[in-house]
DRENTI-730722 format. One line per field, with one value per residue (C-alpha): residue in three letters; y, x, z. Coordinates in nm, 3 decimals. Example, Ala and Ser with C-alpha at 12.3 -4.5 7.8 and 13.67 -1.06 7.14 Angstrom:
2
residuo = [ALA,SER]
py = [-0.450,-0.106]
px = [1.230,1.367]
pz = [0.780,0.714]
END
This chain:
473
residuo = [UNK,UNK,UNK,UNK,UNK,UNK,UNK,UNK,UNK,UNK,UNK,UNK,UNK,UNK,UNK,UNK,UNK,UNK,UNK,UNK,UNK,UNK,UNK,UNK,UNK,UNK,UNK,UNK,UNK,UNK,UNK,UNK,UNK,UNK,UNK,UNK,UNK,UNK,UNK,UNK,UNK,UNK,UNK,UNK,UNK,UNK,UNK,UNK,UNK,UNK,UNK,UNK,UNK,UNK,UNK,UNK,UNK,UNK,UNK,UNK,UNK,UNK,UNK,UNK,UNK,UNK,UNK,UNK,UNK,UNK,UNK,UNK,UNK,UNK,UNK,UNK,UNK,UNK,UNK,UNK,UNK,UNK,UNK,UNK,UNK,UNK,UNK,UNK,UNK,UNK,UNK,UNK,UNK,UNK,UNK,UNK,UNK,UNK,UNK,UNK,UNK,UNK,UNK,UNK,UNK,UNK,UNK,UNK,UNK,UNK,UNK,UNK,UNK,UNK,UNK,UNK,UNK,UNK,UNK,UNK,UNK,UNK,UNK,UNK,UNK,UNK,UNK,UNK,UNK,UNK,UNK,UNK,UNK,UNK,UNK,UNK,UNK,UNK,UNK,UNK,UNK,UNK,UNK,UNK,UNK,UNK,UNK,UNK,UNK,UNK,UNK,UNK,UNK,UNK,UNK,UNK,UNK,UNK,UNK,UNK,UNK,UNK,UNK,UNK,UNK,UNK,UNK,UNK,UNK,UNK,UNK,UNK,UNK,UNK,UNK,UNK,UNK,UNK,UNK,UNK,UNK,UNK,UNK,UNK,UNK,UNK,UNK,UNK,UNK,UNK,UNK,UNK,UNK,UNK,UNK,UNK,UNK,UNK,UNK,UNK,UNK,UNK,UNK,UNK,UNK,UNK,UNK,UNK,UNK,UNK,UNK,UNK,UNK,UNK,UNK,UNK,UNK,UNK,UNK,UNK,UNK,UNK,UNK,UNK,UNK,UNK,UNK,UNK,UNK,UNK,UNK,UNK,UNK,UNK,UNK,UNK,UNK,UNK,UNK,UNK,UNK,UNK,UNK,UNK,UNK,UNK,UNK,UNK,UNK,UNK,UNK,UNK,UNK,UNK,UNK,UNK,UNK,UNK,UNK,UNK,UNK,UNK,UNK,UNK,UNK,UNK,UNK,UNK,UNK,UNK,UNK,UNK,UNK,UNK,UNK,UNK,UNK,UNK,UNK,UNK,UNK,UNK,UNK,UNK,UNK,UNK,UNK,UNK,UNK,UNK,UNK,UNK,UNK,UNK,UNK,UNK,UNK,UNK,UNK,UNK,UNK,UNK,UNK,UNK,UNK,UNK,UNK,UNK,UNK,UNK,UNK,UNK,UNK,UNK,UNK,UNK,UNK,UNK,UNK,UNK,UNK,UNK,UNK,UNK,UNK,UNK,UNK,UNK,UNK,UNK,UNK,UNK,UNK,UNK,UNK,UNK,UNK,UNK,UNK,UNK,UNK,UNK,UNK,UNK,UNK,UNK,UNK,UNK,UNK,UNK,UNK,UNK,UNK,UNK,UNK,UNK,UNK,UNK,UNK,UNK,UNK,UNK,UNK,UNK,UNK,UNK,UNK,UNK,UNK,UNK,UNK,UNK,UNK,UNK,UNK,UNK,UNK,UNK,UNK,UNK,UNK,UNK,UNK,UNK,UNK,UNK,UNK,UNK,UNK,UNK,UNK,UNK,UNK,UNK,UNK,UNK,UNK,UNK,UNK,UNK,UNK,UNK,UNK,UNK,UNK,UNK,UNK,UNK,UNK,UNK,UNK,UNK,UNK,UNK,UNK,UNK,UNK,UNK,UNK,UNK,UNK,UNK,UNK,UNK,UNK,UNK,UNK,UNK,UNK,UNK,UNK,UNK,UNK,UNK,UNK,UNK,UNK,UNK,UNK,UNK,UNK,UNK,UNK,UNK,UNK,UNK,UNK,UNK,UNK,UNK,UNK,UNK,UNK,UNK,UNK,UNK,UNK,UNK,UNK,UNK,UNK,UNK,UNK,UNK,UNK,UNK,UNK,UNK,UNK,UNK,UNK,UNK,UNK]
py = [-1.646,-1.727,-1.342,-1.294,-1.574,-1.448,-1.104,-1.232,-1.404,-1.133,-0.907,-1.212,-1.199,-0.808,-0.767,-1.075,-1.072,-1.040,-1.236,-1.037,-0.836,-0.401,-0.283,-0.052,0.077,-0.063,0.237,0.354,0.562,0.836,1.165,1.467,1.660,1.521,1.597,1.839,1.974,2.069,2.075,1.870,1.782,1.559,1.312,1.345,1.001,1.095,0.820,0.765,1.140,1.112,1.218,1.398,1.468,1.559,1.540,1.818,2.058,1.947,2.099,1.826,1.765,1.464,1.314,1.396,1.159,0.868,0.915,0.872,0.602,0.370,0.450,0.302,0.020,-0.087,-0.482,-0.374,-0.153,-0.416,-0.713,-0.500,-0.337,-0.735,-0.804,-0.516,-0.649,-1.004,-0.889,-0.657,-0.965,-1.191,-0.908,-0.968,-1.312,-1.296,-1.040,-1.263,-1.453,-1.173,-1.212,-1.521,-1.782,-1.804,-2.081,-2.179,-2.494,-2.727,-3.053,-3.209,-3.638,-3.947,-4.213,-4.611,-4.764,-5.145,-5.348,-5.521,-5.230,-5.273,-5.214,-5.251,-5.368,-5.534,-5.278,-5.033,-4.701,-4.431,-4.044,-3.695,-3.485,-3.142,-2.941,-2.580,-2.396,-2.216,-2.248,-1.980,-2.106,-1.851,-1.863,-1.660,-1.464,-1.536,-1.512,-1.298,-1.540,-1.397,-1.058,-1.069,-1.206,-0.990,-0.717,-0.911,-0.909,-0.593,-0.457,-0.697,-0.476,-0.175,-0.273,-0.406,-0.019,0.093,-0.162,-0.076,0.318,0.196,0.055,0.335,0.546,0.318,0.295,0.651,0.702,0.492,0.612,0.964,0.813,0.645,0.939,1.182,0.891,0.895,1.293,1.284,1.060,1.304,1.584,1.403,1.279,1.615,1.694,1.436,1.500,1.866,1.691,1.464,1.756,1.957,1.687,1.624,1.997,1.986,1.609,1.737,2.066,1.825,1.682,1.905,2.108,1.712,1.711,2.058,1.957,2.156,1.901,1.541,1.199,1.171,1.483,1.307,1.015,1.174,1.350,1.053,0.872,1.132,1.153,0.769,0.764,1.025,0.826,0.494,0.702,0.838,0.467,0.347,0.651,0.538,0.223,0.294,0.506,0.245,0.048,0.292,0.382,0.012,0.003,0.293,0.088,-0.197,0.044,0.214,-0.108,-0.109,-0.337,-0.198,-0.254,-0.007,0.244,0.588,0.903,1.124,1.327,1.598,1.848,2.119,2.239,2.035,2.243,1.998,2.131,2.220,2.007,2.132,2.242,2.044,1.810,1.449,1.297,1.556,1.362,1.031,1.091,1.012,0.699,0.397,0.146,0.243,0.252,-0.080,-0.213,-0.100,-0.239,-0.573,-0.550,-0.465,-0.829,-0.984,-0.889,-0.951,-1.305,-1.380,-1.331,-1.592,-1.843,-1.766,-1.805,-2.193,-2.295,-2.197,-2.340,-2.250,-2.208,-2.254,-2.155,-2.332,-2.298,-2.403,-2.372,-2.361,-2.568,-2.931,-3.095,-3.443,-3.281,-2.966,-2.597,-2.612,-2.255,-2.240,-2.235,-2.615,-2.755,-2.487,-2.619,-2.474,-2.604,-2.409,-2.559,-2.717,-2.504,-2.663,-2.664,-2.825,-2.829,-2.951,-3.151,-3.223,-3.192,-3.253,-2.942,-2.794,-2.477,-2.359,-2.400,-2.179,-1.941,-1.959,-1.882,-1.585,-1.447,-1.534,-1.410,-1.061,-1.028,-1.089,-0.775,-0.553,-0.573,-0.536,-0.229,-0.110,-0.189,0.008,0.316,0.280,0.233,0.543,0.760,0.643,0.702,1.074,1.128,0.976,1.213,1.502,1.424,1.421,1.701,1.890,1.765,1.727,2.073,2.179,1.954,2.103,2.430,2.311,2.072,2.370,2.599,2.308,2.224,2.610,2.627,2.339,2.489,2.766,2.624,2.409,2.721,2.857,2.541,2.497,2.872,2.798,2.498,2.723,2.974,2.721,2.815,2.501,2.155,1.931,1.747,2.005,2.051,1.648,1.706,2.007,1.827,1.556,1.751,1.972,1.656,1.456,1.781,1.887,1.502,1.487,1.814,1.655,1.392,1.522,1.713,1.384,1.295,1.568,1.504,1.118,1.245,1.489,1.156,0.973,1.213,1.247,0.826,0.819,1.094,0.923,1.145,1.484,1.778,2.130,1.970,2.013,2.363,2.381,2.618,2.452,2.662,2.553,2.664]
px = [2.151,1.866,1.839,2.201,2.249,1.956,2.093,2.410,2.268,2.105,2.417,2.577,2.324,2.265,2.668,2.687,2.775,2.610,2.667,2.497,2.699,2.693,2.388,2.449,2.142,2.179,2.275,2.119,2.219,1.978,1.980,2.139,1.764,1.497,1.476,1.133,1.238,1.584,1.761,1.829,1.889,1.948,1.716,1.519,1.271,0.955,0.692,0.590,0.448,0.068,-0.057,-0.346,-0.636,-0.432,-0.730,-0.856,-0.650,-0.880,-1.182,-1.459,-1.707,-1.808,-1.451,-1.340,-1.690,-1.586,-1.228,-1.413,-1.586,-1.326,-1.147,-1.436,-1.517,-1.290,-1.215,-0.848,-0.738,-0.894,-0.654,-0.361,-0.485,-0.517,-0.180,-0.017,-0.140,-0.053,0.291,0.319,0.183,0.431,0.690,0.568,0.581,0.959,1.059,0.892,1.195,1.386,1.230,1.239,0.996,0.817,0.515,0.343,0.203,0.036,-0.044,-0.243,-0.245,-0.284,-0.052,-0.003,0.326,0.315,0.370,0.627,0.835,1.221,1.358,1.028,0.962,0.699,0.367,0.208,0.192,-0.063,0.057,-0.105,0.149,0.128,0.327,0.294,0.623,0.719,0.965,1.186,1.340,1.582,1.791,2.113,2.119,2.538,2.541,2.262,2.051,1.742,1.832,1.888,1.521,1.342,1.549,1.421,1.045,1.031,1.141,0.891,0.635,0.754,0.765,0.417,0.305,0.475,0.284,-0.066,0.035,0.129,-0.234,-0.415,-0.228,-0.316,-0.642,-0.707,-0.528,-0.727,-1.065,-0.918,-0.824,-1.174,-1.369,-1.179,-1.247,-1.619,-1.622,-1.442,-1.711,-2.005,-1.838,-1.824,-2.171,-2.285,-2.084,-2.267,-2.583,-2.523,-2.413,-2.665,-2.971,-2.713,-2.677,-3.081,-3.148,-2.940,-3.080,-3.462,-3.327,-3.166,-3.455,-3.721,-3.440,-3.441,-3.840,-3.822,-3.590,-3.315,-3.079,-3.006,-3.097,-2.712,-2.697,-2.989,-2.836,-2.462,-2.681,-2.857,-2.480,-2.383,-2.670,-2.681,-2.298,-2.331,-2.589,-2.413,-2.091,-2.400,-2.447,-2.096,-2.011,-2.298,-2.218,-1.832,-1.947,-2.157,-1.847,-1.616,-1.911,-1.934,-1.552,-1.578,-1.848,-1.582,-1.324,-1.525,-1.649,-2.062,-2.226,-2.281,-2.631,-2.690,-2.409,-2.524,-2.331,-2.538,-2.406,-2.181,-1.983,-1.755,-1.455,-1.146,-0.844,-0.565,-0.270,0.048,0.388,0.562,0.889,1.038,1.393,1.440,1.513,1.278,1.026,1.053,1.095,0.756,0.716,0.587,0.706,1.070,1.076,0.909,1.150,1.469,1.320,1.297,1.662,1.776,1.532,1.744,2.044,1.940,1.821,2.188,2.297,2.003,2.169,2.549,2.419,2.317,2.700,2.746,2.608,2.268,2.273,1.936,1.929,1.647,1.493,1.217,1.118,0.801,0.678,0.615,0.431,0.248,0.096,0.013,0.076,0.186,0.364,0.617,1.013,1.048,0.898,1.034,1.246,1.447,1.675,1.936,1.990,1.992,2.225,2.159,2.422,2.311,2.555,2.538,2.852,2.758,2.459,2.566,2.581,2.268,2.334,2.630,2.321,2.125,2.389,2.383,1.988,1.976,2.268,2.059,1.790,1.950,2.053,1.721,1.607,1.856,1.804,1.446,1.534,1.751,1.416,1.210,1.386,1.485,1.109,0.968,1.233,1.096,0.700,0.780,1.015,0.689,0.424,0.593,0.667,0.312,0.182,0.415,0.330,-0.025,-0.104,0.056,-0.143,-0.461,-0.386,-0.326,-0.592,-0.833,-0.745,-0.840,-1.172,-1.260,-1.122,-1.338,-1.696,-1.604,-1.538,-1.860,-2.105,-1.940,-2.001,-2.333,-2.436,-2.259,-2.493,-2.820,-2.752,-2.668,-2.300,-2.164,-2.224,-2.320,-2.067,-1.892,-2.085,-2.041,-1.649,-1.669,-1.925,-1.741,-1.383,-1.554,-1.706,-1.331,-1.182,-1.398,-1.372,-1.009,-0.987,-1.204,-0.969,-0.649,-0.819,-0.904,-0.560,-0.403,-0.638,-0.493,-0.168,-0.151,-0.307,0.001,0.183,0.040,0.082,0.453,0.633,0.404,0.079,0.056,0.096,0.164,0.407,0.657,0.653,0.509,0.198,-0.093,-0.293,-0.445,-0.489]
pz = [4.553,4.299,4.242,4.206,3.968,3.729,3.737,3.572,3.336,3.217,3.209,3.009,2.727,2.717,2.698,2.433,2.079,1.800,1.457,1.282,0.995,1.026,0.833,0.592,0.380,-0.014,-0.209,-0.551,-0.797,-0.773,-1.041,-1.025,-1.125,-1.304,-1.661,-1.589,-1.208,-1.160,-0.833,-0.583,-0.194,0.063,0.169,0.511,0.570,0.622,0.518,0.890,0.878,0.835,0.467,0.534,0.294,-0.025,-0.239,-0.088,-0.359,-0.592,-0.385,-0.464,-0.211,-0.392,-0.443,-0.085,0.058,-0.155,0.014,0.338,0.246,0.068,0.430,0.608,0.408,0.143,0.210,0.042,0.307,0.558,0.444,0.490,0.838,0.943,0.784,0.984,1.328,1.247,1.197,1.501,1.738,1.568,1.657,2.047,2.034,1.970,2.179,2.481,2.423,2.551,2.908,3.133,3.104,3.506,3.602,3.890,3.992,4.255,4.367,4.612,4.637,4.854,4.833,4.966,4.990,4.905,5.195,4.968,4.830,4.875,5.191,5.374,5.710,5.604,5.659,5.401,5.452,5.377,5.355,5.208,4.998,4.906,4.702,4.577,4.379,4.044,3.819,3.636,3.238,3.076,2.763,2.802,2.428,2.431,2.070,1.998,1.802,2.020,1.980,1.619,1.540,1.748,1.549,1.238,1.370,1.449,1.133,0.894,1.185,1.038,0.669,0.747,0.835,0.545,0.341,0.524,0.429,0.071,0.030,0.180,-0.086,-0.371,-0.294,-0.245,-0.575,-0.734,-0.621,-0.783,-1.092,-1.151,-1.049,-1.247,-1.548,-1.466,-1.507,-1.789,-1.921,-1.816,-1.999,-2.285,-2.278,-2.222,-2.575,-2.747,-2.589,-2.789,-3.107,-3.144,-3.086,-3.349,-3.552,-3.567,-3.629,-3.963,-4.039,-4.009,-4.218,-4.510,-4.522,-4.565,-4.809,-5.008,-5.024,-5.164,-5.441,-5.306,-5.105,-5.258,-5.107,-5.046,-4.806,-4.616,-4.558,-4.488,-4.210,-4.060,-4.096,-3.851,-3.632,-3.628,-3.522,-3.270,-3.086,-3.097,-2.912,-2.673,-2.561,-2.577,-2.312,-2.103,-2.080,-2.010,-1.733,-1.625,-1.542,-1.406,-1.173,-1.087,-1.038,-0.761,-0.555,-0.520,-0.431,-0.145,-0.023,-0.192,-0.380,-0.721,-0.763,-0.468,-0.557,-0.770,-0.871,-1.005,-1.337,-1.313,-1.510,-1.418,-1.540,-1.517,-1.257,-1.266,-0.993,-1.147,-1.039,-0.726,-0.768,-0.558,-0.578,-0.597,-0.285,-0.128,-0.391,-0.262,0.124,0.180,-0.022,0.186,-0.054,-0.010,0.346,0.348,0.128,0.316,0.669,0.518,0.403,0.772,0.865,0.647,0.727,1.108,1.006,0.891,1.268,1.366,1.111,1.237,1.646,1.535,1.534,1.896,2.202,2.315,2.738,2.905,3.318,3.474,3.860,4.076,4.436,4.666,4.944,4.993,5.317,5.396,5.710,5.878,5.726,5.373,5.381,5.621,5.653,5.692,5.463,5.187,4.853,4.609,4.261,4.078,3.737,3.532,3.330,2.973,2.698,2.405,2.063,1.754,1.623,1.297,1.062,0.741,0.640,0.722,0.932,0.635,0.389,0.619,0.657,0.293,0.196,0.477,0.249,-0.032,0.071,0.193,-0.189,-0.313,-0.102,-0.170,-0.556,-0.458,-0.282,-0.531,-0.783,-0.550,-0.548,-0.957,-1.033,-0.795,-0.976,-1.291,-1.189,-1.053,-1.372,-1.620,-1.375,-1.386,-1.775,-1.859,-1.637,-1.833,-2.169,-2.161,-2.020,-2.378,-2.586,-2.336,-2.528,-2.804,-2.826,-2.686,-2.974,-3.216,-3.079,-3.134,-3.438,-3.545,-3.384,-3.567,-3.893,-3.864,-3.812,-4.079,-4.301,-4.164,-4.260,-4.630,-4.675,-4.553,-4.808,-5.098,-5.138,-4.998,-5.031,-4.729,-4.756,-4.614,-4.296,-4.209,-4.222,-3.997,-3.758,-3.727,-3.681,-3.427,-3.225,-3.275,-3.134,-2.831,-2.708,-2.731,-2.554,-2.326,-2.277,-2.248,-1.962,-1.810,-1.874,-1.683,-1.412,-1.386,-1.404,-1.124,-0.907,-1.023,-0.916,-0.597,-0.556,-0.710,-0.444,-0.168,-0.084,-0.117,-0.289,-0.075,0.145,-0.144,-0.167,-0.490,-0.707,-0.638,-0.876,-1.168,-1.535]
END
């Protein structure tokens, strides 16, 4: 009977209702094309599909170790690892709810009856009990309150994945950007290195051509002006590639102090933009999926508010064996309880379960827009990538036919000056517009660098999975 009666109620709640509204995903207005990749198609999720190593297109041993490492160690990617399992056992802990709730218990004791009790015959009485049983408590779900936060739980789990994958990305994206920085950096300390031994050749010539009577005290000191400026920049690199250095220990989880990358130099190969659509663009964006899973909790945690205005039905039962003599576990001295069946609602509250109702609405507003922000701002970061992959690999070219323009121009000056047809100042302008030039190139190359990370972080890791050239310059 026990059995039967259990079975029921569990074919009551799995058949009950739900008061939850139909979930629809919030929709977006989303672009035909973007204005630098035309085309476009329909949208396939895919942010649960592992990333892999995407920096690997950029073929750096050195960058792909510090991946490793920030993996390993980074306290970042810790905090949301911990913040992911917190919210999958909090997921458990509501969908226990869904099962019944079973205990066992004993008791052994020794009693006296007063001598005096009511209805005595006037003797006391001494007696062993024993008891040994279990009890059974189960909520029947009618209205789907239950139901409707494990739903709830289980999709702040999800988001919670989606927000551990969000951070991986960011940090990985961020050790990029700062290493790319810090080689940027080297190459243009290794410029200036070259300037300032260029720039103390023509100093020591002015001034041996100004003891001779040939050169004036103001070409002397327009040289040492230079040299002297070149070798403040020299420090004023060093040090900013003291801290982006520093700021790469913290990201892979060092202490600065103990954290060295040796110089390097090599020739910037930035990837060039896939050619890829959209939607196919943001399919694998963590932050978006982890948005729209937090949309369906709240539109779950609606139902939870809506269940409070019905009845909540609790089936309890218990059974076991009792004795005061002899062999505890046997058919006599068995007992059993169906019940009770618990009904317990609310009249009146003044209000308070319509206010609920009220801030779970709320607050499924609130994460729609911030859905609807989500997806706006990820357009908006693949749109500004894409943008200045584009651009900046013109001004590269442009930028690279400047800086030889300029090394040309100041041999040219600088052979003028040696054979008295020019002045020096002369040769300062064209050292100085050949330095400005070759560190701008310099940078822009840096720049595109950053920029093909950004991309990488704004369509959600990776690069060859879109189809695109992944050749560079």
């Amino acid at each position: 009977m026990l059995a039967r009666t259990l079975g029921l109620s569990v074919a009551l709640a799995l058949g009950a209702c739900t008061m939850a509204p139909d979930y629809q995903p919030p929709q977006t207005a989303a672009p035909a094309q973007f204005k630098e990749m035309p085309g476009w198609a329909a949208a396939t999720p895919r942010d649960a599909e592992g990333r892999g190593p995407w920096w690997d297109v950029y073929a750096d041993p050195t960058l792909a170790d510090l991946e490793a490492r920030a993996a390993k160690a980074s306290p970042t990617l810790a905090a949301a690892l911990a913040r992911y399992d917190a919210a999958r056992a909090a997921a458990r802990v509501e969908q226990s709810d869904l099962f019944p709730q079973a205990g066992v218990s004993g008791q052994a004791s020794r009693e006296r009856l007063s001598a005096n009790r009511p209805l005595s015959t006037g003797s006391s009485r001494k007696y062993n009990d024993y008891t040994v049983g279990g009890s059974i408590d189960y909520e029947l779900d009618l209205w789907g309150r239950i139901r409707n936060q494990v739903k709830a739980t289980t999709a702040e789990s999800d988001a919670s994945a989606a927000d551990l994958a969000s951070a991986r990305l960011s940090l990985q994206a961020a050790v990029a950007d700062a290493y790319f920085r810090l080689r940027g950096l080297d190459a243009q300390a290794q410029v200036l290195d070259r300037s300032v031994e260029a720039f103390a050749r023509a100093y020591d010539l002015t001034d041996k051509r100004h003891i001779g009577g040939v050169a004036s005290g103001i070409d002397v000191n327009r040289a040492r002006t230079v040299l002297g400026n070149a070798r403040a920049q020299v420090a004023t690199i060093a040090n900013q590639r003291a801290a982006t250095e520093h700021e790469i220990a913290a990201l892979v989880g060092e202490v600065a102090s103990g954290f060295d990358l040796p110089v390097a130099v090599g020739d910037f190969a930035p990837p060039a933009p896939p050619a890829a659509t959209p939607s196919d663009l943001l399919q694998r964006r963590p932050d978006i999926a982890a948005a729209e899973r937090r949309v369906f909790a709240a539109n779950a945690r609606i139902g939870v508010a809506k269940a409070a205005f019905f009845p909540s039905l609790t089936l309890g039962a218990a059974g076991g064996w009792e004795t005061t003599n002899g062999q505890l576990l046997t058919t006599p001295n068995t007992f059993w309880s169906l019940g009770p069946l618990t009904s317990l609602l609310t009249i009146f509250d003044g209000g308070r379960r319509s206010a609920q109702v009220k801030i779970s609405r709320a607050d499924y507003e609130e994460t729609a827009a911030d859905y609807r922000e989500t997806v706006l701002t990820a357009f908006r970061q693949v749109e500004d990538a894409i943008a200045a992959m584009h651009h900046l690999s013109s001004a590269a070219v442009a930028q690279k036919e400047a800086a030889d323009a300029a090394q040309r121009t100041r041999d040219i000056a600088m052979s003028r000056y040696r054979d008295g047809a020019a002045g020096y100042l002369d040769v300062v302008t064209a050292q100085t517009d050949a330095l400005d030039a070759q560190r701008a190139y310099i940078s822009v190359q840096t720049q595109r660098m950053q920029a093909s990370v950004a991309f990488v972080k704004a369509v959600g890791g990776g690069l060859t999975e879109f189809g695109g050239s992944m050749s560079g310059d």
